[in-house]
C-alpha positions in Angstrom: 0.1 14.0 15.2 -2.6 11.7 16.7 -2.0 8.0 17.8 -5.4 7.2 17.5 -6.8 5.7 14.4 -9.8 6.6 13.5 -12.5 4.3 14.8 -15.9 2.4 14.0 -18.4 5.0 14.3 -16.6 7.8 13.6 -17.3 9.4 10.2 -14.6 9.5 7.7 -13.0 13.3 6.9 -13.4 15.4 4.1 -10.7 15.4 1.3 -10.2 16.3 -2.1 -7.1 15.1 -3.7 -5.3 14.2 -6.2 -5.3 10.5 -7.6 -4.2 8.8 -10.9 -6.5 6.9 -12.7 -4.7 6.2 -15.7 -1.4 6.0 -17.9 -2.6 7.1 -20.9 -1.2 10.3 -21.4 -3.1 13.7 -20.5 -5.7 11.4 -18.2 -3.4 10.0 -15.9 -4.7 12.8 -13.0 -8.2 13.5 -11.2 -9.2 15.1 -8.3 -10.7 12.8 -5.7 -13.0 13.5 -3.0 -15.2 11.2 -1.0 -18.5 12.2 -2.6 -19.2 8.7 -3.4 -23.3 9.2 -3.8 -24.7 7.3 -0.9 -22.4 3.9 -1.6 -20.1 2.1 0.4 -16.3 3.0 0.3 -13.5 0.8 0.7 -10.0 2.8 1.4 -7.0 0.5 1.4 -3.6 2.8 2.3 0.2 0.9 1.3 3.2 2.0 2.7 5.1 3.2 -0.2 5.7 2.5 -3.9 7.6 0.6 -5.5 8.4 -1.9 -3.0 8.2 -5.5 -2.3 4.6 -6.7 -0.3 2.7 -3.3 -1.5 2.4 -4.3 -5.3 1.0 -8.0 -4.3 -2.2 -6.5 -2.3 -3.0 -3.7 -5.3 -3.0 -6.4 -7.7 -5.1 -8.6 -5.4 -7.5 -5.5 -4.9 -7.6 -5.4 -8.6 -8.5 -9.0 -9.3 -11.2 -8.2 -6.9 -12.1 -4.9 -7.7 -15.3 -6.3 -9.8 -16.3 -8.0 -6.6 -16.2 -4.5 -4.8 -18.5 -2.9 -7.6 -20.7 -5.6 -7.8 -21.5 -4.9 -3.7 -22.1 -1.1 -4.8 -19.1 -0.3 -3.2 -15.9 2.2 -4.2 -12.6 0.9 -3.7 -9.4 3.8 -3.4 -6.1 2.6 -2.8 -3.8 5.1 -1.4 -0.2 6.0 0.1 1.5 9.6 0.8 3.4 8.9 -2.5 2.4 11.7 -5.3 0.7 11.3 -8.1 3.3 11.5 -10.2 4.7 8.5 -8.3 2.1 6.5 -8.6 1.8 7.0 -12.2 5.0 6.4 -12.5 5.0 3.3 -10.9 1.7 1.7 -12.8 3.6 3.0 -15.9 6.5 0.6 -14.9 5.4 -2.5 -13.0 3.4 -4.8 -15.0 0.7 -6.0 -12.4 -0.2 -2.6 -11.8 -0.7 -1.2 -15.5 -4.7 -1.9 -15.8 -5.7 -0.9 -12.1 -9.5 -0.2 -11.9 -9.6 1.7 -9.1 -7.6 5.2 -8.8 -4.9 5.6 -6.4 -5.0 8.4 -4.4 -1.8 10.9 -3.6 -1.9 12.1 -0.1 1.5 13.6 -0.8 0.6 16.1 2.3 0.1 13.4 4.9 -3.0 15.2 6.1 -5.6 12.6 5.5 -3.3 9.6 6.9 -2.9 12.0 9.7 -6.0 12.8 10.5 -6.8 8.8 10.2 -4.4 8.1 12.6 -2.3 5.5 10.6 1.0 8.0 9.5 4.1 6.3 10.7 5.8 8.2 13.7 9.7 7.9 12.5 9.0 7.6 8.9 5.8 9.4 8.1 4.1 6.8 5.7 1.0 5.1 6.1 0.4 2.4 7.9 -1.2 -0.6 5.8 -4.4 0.0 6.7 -8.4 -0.7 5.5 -11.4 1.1 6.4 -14.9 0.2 5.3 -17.4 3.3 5.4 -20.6 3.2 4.9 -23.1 5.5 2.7 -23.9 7.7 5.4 -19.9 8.3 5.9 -19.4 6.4 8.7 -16.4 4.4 9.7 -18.0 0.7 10.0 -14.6 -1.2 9.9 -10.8 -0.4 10.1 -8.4 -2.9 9.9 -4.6 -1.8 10.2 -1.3 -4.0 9.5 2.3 -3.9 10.6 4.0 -2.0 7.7 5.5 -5.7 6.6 2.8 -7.9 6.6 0.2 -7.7 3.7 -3.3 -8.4 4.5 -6.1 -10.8 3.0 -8.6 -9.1 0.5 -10.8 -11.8 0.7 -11.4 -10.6 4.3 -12.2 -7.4 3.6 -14.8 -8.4 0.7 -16.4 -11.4 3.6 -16.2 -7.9 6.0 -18.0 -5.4 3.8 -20.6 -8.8 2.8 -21.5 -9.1 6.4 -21.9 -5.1 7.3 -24.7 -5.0 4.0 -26.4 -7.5 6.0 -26.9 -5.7 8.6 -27.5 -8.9 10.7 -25.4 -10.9 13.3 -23.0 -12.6 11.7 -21.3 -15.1 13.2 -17.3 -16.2 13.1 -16.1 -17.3 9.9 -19.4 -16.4 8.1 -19.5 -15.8 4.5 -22.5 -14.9 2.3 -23.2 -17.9 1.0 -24.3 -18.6 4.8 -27.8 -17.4 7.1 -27.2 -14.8 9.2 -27.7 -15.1 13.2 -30.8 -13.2 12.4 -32.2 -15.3 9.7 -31.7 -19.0 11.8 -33.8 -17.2 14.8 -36.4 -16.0 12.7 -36.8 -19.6 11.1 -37.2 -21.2 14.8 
């Protein structure tokens, strides 16, 4: 198992698997890949279901989840859970019922593997957040202790500055000039 997670610059792997985009019977199940036509991805990974911090961020992704589409960008949530397991658990906790996003099952632990964010002792993913671009590159990882949940309004200030493609300075947000814009007005 690697230590290393993967990295800024690095492009994301390959999968297809299986992810639950509903709980309405007989279309709870899709298979996912990251064929995402040339838009940006956002992959948030959760330790486990049905526990305590994990439900707060989905829910949180989900109340942003518009915000995500309206930057042309795909949001997956993940964990090495099943599918049935996640289904299960958007069937019973309330916050998670009308996700609009699909919740991927990487119940073999090869893609958090291969990402580098699998838990040594208890082989679950880390809390982790990559940002990839439409080329399939790895323009931001962001990875949390597996007890402390992490700020979604970060990611979407993150994935606002990469469009840019400008210097952005600390603290920026869009509603701000970019580095790049201020030296071209001087």
């Amino acid at each position: 198992m690697s230590n290393r997670v993967l990295s800024i610059g690095n492009t994301f792997p390959q999968f297809k698997k299986k992810a639950v985009v509903s709980i309405e019977k007989g279309k709870e199940f899709v298979e996912l890949t990251n064929e995402t036509s040339g838009k940006w991805t956002v992959m948030f990974w959760w330790p486990k279901d049905f526990t305590f911090v994990c439900p707060t961020e989905i829910a949180e992704f989900n109340k942003k989840a518009s915000d995500f589409s309206d930057r042309d960008a795909v949001l997956i949530g993940a964990s090495t859970d099943s599918e049935f397991v996640h289904a299960a658990w958007r069937r019973d906790h309330n916050d998670l019922r009308d996700l609009k996003f699909p919740m991927l099952a990487d119940t073999s632990k090869s893609l958090a593997e291969e990402l580098g964010i699998l838990d040594a002792e208890e082989k679950i993913a880390y809390r982790a957040t990559f940002i990839i671009d439409p080329q399939g590159i790895v323009r931001w990882v962001s990875v949390y202790d597996l007890n402390v949940g992490r700020n979604v309004q970060e990611v979407l200030r993150v994935l606002d500055a990469l469009q840019t493609d400008e210097l952005c300075p600390c603290n920026w947000t869009n509603d701000q000039k970019t580095l790049t814009q201020e030296l071209n007005m001087n």
